[in-house]
KOLFIRO-982672 format. One line per 8 residues: number of its first residue (from 1); for each residue x, y, z of N, C-alpha, C. Coordinates in steps of 0.2 Angstrom, whole numbers. Layout:
REM residues N
NUM) X:Y:Z:X:Y:Z:X:Y:Z  ...
***
This chain:
REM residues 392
1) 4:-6:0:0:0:0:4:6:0  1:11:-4:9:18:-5:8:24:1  14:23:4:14:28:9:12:35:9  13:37:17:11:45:15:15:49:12  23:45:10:28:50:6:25:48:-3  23:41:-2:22:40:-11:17:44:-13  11:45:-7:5:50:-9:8:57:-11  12:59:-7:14:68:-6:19:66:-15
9) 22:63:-16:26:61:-20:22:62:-28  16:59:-29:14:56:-31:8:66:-35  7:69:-31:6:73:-27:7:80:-32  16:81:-30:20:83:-34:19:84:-40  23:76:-44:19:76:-51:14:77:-53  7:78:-49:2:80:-52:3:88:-55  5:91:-49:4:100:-49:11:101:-55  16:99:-54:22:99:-59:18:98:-64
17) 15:92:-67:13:92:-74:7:96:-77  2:99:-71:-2:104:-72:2:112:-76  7:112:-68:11:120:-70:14:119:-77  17:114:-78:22:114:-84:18:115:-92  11:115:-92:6:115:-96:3:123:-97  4:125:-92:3:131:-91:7:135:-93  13:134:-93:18:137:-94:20:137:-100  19:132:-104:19:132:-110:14:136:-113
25) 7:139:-111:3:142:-112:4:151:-112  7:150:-108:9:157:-106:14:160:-109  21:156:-109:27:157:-113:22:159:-123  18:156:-126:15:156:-131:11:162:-131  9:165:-125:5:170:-124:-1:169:-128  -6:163:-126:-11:159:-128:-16:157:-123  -21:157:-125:-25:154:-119:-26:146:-120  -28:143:-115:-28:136:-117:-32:131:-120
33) -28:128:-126:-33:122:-129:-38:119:-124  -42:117:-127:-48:112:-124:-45:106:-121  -40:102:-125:-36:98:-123:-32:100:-117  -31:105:-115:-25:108:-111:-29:110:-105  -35:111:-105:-39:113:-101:-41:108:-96  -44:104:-102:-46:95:-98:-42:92:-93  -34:92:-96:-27:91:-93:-26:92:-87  -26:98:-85:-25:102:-82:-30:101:-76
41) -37:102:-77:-40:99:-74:-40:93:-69  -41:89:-75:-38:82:-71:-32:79:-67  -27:84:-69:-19:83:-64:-23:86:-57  -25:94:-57:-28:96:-51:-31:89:-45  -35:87:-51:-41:85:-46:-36:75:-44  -32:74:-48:-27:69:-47:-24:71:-40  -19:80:-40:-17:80:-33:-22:79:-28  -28:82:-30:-32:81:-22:-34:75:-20
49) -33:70:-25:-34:63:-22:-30:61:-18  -23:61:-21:-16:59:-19:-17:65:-11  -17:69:-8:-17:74:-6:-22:70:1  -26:69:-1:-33:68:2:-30:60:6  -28:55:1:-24:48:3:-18:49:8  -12:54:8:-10:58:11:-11:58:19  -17:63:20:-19:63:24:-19:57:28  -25:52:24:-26:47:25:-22:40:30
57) -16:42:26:-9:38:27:-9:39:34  -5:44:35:-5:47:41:-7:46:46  -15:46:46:-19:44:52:-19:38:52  -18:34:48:-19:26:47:-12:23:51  -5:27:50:0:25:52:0:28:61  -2:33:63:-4:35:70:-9:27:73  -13:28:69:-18:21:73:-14:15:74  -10:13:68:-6:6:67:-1:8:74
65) 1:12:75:7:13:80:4:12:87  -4:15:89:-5:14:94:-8:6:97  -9:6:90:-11:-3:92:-6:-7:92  -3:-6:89:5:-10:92:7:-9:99  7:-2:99:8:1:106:4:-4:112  -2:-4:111:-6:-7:116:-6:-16:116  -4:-19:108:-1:-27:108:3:-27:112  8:-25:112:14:-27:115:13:-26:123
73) 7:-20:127:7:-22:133:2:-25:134  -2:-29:131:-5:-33:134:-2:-43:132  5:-42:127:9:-48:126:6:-50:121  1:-48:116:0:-51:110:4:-51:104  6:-57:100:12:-55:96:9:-53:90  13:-50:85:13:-47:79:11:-51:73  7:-54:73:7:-63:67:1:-59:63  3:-63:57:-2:-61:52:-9:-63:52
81) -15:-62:52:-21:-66:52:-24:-68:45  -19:-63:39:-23:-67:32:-17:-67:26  -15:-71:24:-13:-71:17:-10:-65:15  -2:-63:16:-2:-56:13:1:-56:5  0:-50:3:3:-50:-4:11:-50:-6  13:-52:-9:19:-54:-10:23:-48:-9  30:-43:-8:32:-38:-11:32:-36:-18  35:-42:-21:37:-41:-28:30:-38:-31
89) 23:-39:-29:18:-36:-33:16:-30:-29  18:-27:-25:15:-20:-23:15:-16:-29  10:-14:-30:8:-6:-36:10:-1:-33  14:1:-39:17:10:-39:13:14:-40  12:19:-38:8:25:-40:10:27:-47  4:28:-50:6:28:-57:5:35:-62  5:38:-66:6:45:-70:-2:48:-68  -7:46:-69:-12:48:-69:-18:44:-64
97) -24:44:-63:-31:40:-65:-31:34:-68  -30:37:-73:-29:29:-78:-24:24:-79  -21:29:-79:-13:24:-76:-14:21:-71  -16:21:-65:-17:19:-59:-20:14:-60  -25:16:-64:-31:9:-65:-28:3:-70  -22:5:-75:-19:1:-78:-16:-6:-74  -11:-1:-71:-7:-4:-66:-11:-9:-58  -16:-6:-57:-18:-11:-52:-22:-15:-55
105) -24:-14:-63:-28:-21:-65:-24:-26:-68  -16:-23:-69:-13:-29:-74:-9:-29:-67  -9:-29:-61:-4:-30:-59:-8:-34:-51  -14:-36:-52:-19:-38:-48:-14:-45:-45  -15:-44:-39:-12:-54:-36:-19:-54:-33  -21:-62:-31:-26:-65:-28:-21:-64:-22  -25:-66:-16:-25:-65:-7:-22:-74:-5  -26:-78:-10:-24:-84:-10:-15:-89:-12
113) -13:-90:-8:-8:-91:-11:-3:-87:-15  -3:-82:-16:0:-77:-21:0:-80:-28  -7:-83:-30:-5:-84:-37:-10:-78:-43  -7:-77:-47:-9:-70:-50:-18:-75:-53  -21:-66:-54:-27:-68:-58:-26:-67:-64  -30:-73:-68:-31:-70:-77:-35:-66:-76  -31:-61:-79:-39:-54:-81:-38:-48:-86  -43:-47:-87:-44:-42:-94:-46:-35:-90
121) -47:-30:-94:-50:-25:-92:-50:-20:-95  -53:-15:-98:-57:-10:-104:-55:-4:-97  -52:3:-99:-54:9:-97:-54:14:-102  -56:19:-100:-57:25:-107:-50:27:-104  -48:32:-110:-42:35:-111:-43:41:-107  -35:45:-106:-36:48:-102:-39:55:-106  -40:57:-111:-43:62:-116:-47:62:-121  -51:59:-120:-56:58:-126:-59:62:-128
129) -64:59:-135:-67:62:-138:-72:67:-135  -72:73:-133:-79:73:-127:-83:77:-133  -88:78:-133:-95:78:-137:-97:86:-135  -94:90:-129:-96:95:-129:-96:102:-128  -89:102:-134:-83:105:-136:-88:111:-138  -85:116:-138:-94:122:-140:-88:128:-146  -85:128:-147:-81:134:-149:-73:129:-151  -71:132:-157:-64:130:-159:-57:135:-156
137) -53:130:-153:-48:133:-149:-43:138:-155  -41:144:-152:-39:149:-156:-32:147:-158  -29:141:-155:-24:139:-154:-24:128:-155  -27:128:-163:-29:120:-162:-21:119:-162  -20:111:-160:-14:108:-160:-15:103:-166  -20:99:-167:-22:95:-173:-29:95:-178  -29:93:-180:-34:92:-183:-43:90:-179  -40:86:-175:-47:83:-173:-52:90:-167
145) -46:96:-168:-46:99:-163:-53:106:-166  -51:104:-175:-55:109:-178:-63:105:-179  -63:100:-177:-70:97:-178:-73:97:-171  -78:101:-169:-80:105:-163:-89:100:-162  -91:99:-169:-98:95:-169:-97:89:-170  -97:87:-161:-97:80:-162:-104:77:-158  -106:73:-160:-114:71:-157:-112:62:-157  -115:60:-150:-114:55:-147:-119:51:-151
153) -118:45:-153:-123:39:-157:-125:35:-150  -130:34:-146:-131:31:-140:-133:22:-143  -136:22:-148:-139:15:-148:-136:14:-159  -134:8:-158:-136:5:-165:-128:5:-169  -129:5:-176:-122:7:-180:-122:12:-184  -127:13:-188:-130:20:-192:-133:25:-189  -131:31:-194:-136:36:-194:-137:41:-197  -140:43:-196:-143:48:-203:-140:56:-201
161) -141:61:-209:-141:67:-207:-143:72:-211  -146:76:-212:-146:81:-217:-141:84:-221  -139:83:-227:-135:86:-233:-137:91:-237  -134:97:-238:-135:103:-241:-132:101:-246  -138:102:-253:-134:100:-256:-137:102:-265  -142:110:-264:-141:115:-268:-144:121:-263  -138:127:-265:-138:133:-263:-141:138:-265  -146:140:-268:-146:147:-272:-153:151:-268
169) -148:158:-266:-151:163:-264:-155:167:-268  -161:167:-266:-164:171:-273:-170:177:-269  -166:178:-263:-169:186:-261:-170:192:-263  -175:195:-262:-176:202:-267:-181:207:-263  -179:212:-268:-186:217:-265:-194:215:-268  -199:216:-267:-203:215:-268:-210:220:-268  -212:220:-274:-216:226:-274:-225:223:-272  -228:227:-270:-234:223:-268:-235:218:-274
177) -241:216:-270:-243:209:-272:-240:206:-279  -233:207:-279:-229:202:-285:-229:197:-280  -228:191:-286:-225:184:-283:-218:185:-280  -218:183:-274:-211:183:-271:-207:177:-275  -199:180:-274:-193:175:-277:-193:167:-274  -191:161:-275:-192:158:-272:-184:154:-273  -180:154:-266:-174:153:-265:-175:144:-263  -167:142:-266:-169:135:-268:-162:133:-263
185) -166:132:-255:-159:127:-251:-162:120:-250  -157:115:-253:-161:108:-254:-157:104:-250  -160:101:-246:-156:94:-241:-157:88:-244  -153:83:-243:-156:77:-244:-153:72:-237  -158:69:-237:-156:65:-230:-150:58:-233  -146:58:-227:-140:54:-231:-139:50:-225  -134:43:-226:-135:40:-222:-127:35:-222  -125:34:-215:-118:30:-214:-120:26:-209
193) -115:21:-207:-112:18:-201:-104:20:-198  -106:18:-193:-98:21:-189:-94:15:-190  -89:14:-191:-80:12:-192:-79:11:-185  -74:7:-183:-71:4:-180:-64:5:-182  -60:11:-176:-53:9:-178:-49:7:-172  -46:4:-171:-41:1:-166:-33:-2:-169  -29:-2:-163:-24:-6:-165:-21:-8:-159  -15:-13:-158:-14:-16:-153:-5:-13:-152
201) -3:-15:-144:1:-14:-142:4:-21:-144  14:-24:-144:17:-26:-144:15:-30:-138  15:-38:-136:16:-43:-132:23:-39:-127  21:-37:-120:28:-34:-116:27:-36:-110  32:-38:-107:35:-41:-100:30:-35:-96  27:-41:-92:21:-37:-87:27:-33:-81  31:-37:-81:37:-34:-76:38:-27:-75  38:-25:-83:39:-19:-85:35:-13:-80
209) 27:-12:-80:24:-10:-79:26:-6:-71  28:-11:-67:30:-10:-58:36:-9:-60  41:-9:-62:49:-8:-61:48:1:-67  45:0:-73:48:9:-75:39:11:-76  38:16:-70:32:19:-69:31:25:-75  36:24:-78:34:30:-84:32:26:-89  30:20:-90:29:16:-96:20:15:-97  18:15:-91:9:15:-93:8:22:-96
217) 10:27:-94:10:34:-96:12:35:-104  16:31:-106:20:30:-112:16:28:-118  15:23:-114:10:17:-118:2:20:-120  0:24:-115:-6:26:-114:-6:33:-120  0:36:-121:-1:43:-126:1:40:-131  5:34:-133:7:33:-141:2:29:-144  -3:25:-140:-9:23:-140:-13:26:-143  -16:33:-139:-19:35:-140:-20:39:-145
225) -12:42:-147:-10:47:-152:-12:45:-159  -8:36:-160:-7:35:-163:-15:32:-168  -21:31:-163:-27:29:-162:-31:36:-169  -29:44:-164:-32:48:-168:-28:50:-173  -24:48:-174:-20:49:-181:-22:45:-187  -25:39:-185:-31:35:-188:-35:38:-190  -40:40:-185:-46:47:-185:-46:49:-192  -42:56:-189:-40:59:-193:-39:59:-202
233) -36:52:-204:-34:52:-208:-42:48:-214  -45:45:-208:-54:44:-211:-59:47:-212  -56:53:-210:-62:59:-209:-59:64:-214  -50:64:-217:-52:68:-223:-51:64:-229  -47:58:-229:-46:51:-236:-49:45:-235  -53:46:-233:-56:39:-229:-60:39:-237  -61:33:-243:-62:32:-248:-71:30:-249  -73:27:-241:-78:26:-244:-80:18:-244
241) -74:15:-247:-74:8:-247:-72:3:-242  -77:-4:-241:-74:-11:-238:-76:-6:-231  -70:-6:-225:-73:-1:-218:-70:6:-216  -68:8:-225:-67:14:-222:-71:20:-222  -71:26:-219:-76:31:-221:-75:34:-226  -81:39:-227:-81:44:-234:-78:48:-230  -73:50:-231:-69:57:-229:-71:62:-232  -69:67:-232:-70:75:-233:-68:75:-241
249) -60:75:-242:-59:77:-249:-63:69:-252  -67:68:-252:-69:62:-257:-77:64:-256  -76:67:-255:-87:68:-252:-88:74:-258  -93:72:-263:-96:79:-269:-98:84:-267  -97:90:-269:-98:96:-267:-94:102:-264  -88:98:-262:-83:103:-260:-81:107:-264  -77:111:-264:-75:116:-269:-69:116:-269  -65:118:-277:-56:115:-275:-54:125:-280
257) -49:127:-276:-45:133:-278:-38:127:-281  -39:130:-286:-29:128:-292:-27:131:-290  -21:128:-289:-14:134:-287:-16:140:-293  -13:145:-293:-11:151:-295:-8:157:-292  -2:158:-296:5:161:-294:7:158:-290  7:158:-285:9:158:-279:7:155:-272  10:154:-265:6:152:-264:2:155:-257  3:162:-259:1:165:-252:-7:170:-257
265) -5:169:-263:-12:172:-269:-17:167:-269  -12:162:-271:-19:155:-271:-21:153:-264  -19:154:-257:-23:155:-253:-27:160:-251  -26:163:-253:-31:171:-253:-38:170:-256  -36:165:-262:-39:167:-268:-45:161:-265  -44:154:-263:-46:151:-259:-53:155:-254  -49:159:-250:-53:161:-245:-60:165:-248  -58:169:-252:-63:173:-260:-69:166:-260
273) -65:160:-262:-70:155:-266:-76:154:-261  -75:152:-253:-78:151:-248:-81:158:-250  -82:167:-246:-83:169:-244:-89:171:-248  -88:173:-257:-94:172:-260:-100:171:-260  -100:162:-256:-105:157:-257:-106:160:-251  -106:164:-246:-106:167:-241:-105:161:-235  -100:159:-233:-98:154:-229:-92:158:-228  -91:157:-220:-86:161:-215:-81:155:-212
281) -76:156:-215:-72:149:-214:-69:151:-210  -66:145:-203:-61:149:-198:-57:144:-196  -53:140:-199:-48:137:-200:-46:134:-205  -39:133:-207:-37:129:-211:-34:123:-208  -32:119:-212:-30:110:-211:-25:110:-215  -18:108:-214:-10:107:-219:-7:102:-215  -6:100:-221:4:95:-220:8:99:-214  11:98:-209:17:102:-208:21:103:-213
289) 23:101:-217:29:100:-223:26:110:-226  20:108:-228:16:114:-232:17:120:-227  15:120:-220:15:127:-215:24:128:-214  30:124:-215:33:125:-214:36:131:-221  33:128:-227:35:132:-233:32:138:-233  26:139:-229:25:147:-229:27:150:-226  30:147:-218:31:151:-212:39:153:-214  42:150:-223:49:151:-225:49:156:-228
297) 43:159:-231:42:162:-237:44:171:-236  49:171:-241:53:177:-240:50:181:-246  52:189:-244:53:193:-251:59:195:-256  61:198:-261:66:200:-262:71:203:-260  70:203:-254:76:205:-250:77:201:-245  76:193:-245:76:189:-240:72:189:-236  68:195:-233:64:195:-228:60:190:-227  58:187:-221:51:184:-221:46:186:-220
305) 41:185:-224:35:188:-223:29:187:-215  32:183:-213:29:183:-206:34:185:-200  39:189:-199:44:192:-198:47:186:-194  49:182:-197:55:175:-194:52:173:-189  56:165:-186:54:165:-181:56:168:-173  59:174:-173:56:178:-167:48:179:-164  46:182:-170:38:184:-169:33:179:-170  36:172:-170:29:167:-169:27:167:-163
313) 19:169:-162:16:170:-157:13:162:-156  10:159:-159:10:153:-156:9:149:-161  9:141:-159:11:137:-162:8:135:-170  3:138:-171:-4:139:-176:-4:145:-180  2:149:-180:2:156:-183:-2:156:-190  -4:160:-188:-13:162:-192:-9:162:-202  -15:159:-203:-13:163:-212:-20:167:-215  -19:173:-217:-26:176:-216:-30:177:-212
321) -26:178:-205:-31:179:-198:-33:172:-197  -32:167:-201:-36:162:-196:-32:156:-196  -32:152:-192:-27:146:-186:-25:142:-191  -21:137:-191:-18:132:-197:-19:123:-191  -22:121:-192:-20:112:-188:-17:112:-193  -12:109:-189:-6:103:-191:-8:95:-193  -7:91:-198:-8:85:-199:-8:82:-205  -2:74:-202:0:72:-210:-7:68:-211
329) -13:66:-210:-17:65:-212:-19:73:-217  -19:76:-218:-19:82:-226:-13:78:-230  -15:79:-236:-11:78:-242:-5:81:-242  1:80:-242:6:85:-244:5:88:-249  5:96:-253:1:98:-257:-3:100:-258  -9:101:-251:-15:99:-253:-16:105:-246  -18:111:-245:-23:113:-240:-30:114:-238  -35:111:-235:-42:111:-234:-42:119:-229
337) -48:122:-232:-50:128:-229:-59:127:-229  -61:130:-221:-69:129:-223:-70:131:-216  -77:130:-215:-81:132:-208:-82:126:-204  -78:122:-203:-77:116:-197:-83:115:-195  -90:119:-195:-92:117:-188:-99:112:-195  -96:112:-200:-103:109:-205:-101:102:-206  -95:101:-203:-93:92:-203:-93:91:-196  -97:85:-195:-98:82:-189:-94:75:-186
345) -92:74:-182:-89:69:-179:-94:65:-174  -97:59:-175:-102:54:-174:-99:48:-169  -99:50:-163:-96:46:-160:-99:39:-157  -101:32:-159:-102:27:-154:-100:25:-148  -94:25:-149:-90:23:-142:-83:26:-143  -82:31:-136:-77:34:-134:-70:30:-135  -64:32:-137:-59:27:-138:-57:26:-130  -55:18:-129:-54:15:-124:-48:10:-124
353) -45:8:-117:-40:3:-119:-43:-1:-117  -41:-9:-120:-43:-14:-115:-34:-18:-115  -35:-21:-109:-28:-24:-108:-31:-33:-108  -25:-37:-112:-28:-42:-110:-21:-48:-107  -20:-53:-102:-15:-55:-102:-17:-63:-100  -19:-64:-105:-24:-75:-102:-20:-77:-108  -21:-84:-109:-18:-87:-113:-11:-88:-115  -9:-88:-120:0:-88:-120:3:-82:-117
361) -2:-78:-118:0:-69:-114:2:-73:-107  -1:-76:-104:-2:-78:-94:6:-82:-96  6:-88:-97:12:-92:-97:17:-89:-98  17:-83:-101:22:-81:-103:24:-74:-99  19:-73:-95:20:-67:-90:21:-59:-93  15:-58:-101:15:-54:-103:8:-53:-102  7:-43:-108:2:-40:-108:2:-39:-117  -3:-39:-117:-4:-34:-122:-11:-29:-123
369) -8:-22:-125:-17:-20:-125:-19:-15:-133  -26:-16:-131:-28:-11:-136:-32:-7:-137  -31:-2:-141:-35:6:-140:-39:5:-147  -43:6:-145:-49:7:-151:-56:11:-148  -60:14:-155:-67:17:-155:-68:14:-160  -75:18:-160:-82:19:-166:-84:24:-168  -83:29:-173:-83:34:-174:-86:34:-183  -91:37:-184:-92:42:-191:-91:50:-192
377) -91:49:-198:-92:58:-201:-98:57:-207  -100:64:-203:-105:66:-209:-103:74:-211  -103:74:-218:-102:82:-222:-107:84:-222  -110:90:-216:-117:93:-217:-119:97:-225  -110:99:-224:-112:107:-230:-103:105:-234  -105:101:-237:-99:99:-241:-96:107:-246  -102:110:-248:-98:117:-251:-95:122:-245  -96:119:-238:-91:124:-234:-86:125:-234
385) -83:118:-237:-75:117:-237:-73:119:-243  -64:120:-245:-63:120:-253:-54:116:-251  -54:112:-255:-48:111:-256:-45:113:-263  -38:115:-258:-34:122:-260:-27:117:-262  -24:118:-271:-18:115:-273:-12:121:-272  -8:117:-267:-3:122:-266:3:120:-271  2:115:-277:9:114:-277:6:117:-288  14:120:-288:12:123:-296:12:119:-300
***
């Protein structure tokens, strides 16, 4: 059981990895992502547990001491009344919540005998998709960060949605009793299923998890990283076909801007395409490779046009006033501009880990786990977006 030094310990690393978050926020002179918010929150409220345990310790180790105190003067000896647990399997205090939960379910011994139990067990991640994200951070980190309408699927695999999908404004003045204009916005109702993405961890020595406490931590963001980098890459190329989704650039009705000149005119030019059809775009979506080619782009005198990097304010440095997500799910070559909030992100089941170590996993005294959801998209207003060719 972790003592009142592993709680305070324990404690620490929360508030450390809270400040460290912040710090980054502020050194950016940014206010914080939704993502960084969540975080932050959660370290907080991890300190108070540990904080709270703490305490706890301490009274618990004063009562131990008085009761020994009084064994001893009435000559009762020190014997154990049940079955204790072995050292070798005492659980570390682990990065988080969920780590914790990792670590005492794969690290579980039975009371009997010391022999371990087969066991599985499923937890949500420590960040997930949460459904009620209301406004796009001025500062997204990714992609997933610019998709703000996400609506939970409670029951089933399907689900329907309305598609826009003719636009023509046909308002006017009108003189008495003429026939008023008659403006044509057409939906048609459209229909999916959610996708299934997962993938697994490597077969690893369970040993691992109790000897380097930074590895469930580890395990748990390359997981989960690597989980929405999948997302991501189905929600803008996903083909349609077998189980993947219809992505964005593969849905009809988008709008595409051809390079021309340059590539700070063809995205200008881009934003024109959107604003006509009166649609108010407020992020774009790039390659890194691509934001890096702008944030390079000099004049004839070397200058950069964004005044080098002293003056990057934060990590998203706007192009035409409005924020850039990073992600190699974007085509290299290829930038998406649009009004984010007409693509919807349809979530079935929140992405989760499950751990499994039975079977050869058990004889062999390993784990292995794995992070999967269920998630669709639907393009409400496919003409909101345009993809933009950056390359000549």
């Amino acid at each position: 059981m972790p003592t009142k030094a592993d709680q305070l310990e324990s404690m620490k690393r929360e508030l450390v990895a809270a400040r460290d978050i912040s710090a980054r926020a502020d050194a950016e002179r940014r206010d914080y992502t939704a993502t960084e918010a969540a975080k932050i929150e959660q370290h907080l409220k991890n300190a108070k547990s540990y904080k709270t345990a703490a305490e706890k310790a301490d009274a618990d180790d004063q009562l131990k001491a008085a009761i020994a105190d009084f064994g001893s003067q009435i000559g009762l000896a020190g014997g154990d009344v049940k079955a204790q647990r072995p050292t070798w399997s005492r659980k570390r205090p682990g990065t988080s919540e969920w780590v914790k939960s990792v670590v005492d379910q794969v690290s579980k011994v039975s009371t009997i005998g010391g022999a371990k139990a087969v066991i599985s067990g499923s937890y949500t991640v420590a960040t997930p998709i949460t459904t009620d994200v209301t406004r796009i951070s001025e500062d997204p980190v990714r992609l997933i960060d610019l998709i703000i309408n996400r609506t939970p699927l409670n029951q089933g695999n399907t689900f329907t949605w309305l598609k826009q999908t003719v636009r023509t404004n046909n308002a006017a003045v009108v003189a008495d009793n003429a026939l008023k204009p008659t403006s044509t916005f057409t939906y048609a109702e459209a229909e999916d299923r959610v996708r299934t993405i997962a993938h697994l961890s490597e077969a690893t020595p369970e040993r691992f998890l109790t000897d380097y406490t930074e590895l469930p931590g580890f395990l748990e963001a390359e997981m989960e990283d690597g989980l929405y980098a999948a997302v991501e890459t189905e929600i803008l190329t996903g083909d349609g076909t077998g189980e993947h989704m219809t992505g964005l650039l593969n849905t009809s009705g988008i709008l595409a801007q051809s390079f021309s000149s340059d590539l700070l005119t063809t995205t200008r030019k881009a934003a024109t395409a959107l604003e006509v059809t009166r649609t108010v775009p407020n992020a774009w979506a790039m390659h890194p490779a691509d934001v890096e080619t702008i944030d390079l782009l000099q004049d004839n005198e070397a200058r950069f046009y964004y005044s080098g990097p002293q003056q990057q304010i934060t990590s998203t440095n706007p192009l035409w006033t409005l924020p850039i997500a990073k992600s190699l799910a974007v085509p290299q070559g290829t930038a998406i501009l649009g009004d984010w909030n007409f693509l919807r992100l349809v979530v079935r089941e929140d992405a989760r880990i499950d751990i499994d170590r039975s079977g050869d996993l058990f004889t062999h005294n390993q784990f292995k786990m794995r992070c999967e959801l269920r998630a669709g998209v639907a393009a409400i207003k496919p003409a909101a977006f345009c993809q933009v060719d950056l390359s000549a």
